[in-house]
C-alpha positions in Angstrom: 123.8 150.2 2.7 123.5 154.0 3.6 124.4 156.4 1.1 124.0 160.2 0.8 124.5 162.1 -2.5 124.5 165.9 -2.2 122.7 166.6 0.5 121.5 170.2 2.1 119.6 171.2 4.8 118.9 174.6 6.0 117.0 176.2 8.8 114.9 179.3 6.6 118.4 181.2 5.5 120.8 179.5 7.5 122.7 175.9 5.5 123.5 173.9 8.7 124.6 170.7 5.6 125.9 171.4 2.4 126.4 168.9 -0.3 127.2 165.7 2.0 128.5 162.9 0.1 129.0 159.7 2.2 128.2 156.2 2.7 128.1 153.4 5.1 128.4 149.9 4.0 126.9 146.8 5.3 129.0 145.4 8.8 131.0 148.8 9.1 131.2 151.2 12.5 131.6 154.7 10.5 132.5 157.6 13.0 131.1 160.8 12.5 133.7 163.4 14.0 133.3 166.9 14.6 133.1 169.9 17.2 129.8 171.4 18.1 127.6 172.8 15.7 129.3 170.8 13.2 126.2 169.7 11.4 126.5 166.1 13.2 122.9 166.3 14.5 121.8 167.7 11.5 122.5 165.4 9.3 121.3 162.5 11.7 117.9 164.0 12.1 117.9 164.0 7.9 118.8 160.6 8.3 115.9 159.7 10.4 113.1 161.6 8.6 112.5 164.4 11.5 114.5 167.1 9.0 113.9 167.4 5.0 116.8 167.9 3.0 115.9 171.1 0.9 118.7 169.2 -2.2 119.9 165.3 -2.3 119.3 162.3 -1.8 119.1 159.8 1.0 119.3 156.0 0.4 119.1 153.2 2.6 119.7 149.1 0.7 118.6 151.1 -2.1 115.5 152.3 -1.2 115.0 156.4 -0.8 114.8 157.6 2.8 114.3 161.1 1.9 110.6 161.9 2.5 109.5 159.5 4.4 107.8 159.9 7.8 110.3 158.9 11.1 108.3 155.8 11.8 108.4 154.6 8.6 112.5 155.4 8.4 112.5 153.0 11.7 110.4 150.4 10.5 112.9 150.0 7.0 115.9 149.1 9.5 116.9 152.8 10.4 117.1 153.4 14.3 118.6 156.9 15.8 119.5 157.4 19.8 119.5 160.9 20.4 121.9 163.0 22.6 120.9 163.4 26.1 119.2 160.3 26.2 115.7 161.2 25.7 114.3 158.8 28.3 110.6 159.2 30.3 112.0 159.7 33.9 108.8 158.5 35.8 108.5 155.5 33.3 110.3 152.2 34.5 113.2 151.0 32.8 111.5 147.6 31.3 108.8 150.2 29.9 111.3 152.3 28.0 112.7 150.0 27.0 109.8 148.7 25.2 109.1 152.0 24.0 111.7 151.5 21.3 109.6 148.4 19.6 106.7 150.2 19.3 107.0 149.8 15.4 107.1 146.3 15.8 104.4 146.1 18.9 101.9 143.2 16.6 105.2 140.6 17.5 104.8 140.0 21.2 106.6 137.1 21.1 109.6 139.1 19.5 109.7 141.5 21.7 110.0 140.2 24.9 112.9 138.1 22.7 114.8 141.4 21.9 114.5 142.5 25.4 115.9 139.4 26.9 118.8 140.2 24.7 118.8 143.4 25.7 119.4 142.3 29.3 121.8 140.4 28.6 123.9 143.0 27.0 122.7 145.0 29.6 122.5 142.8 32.9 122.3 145.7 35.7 119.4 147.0 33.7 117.4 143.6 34.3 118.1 144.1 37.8 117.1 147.4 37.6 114.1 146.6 34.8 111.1 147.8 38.0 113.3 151.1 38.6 112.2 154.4 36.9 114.6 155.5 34.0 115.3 159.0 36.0 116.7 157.0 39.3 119.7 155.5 37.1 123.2 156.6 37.0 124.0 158.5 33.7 125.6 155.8 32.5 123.2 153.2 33.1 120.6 155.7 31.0 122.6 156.0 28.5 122.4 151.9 28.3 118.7 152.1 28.4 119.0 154.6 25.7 121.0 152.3 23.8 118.5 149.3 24.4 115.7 151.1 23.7 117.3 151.8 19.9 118.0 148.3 19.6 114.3 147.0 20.4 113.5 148.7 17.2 115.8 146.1 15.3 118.1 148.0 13.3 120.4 147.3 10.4 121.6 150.7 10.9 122.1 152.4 14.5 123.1 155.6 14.6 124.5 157.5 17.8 124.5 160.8 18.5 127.1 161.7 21.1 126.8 158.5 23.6 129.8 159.1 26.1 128.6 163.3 26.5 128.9 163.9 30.0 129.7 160.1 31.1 133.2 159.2 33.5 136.3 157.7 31.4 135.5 154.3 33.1 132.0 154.7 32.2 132.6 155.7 28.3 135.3 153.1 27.7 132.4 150.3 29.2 130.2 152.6 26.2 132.5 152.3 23.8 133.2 148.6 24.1 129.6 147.6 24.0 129.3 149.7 20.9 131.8 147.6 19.2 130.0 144.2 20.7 126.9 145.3 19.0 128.7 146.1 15.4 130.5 142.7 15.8 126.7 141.1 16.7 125.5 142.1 13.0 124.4 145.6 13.3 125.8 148.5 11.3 126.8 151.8 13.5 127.3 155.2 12.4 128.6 157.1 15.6 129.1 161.0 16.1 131.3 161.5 18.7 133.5 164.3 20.1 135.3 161.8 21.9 137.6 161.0 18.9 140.4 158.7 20.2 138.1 156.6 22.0 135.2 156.3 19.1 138.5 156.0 16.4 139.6 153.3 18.3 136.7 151.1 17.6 136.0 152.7 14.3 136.5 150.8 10.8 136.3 154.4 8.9 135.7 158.1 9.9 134.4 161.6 8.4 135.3 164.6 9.8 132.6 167.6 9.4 132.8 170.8 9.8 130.6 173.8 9.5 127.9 171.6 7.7 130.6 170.0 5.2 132.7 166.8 4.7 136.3 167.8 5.0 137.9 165.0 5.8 137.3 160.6 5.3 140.1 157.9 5.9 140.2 154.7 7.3 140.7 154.4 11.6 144.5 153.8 11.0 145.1 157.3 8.5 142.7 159.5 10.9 144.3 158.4 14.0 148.0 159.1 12.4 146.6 162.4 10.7 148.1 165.6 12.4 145.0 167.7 11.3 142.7 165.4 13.1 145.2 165.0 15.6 145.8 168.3 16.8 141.8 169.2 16.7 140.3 166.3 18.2 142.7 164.4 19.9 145.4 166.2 21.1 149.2 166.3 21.2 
């Protein structure tokens, strides 16, 4: 579905990626582990067309990604929700919501579909759909964040840190409607510091540091891994 051959990005003399080989297949929740400055954002804003690779190539169900403008790596199936959230404050919730289908804004009717849906993975946001974004709990933004990557329909979701600064409660709730949305039909690569909580929903993982791949396994070899163990998961 996603694949990545040799890509590097750099920032004038400074090489935040170098050479990143990966892919993500069709069905799969791939999680993207590393501390910060890693190169996780990085390689997510490649991903989405708001950062040129300066070498490789990006691929997405076989069609090159690399190049194209952000709304047109959205409109192919490819939908990022950023860390911190990103929402208009003042704006209600309903409207941010919406926000995220502006790439499909000709199908009304579709729309207002999707964000029944989204209510329904969501309900306290329907009850909360006349509210503005800023007024919600940091966990109930971080939904609307969530819905409002969703109401661009993608075969692909990527998230970029989605438990940062939430309550344990709060991020296990994150995490498990994570997983419902992988086991609805949509494909999830997930960067996450929080690596025993994103491993335990996770069909694979990579583990980056300093702009590189060092590391790949399945959730069962990462999570008995001492390496990954001792930095990202303790004892």
């Amino acid at each position: 579905m996603l694949q990545l051959k040799h890509i590097d990005v750099s920032y004038g003399s400074f090489k935040a990626l170098n050479n990143i080989s990966m892919t993500v297949n069709s069905g799969e929740l791939v999680v993207l582990l590393g501390a910060n400055g890693a190169g996780k954002t990085s390689l997510f804003n490649m991903i989405s067309g708001l950062v040129r690779p300066t070498a490789g190539e990006c691929e997405f169900e076989g069609r090159r990604l690399d190049g194209l403008k952000p709304s047109a790596v959205v409109a192919a199936g490819v939908v990022q929700c950023a860390e911190g959230r990103k929402l208009f404050p003042q704006m209600s919730v309903a409207q941010n919501l919406m926000l995220g289908a502006y790439v499909h804004r000709r199908d009304k009717q579709g729309n207002r579909r999707h964000l029944q849906e989204m209510y329904e993975l969501f309900p306290i946001l329907e009850e909360k759909k006349d509210q503005p974004a800023g007024s919600l709990s940091g966990g109930q933004q971080q939904m609307v964040a969530i819905g409002r990557a969703m109401m661009g329909r993608p075969r692909l979701l990527m998230l970029d840190e989605p438990s940062l600064g939430l309550a344990p409660l709060v991020v296990r709730q994150m995490f498990a409607t994570i997983s419902q949305i992988n086991r609805l039909g949509t494909t999830v690569l997930l960067a996450e510091q929080n690596a025993f909580a994103a491993l335990k929903i996770a069909h694979r993982a990579y583990v980056m540091e300093n702009g590189q791949l060092v590391m790949e396994g399945d959730r069962e070899t990462m999570l008995g891994n001492e390496e990954v163990r001792k930095a990202y998961i303790g004892a």
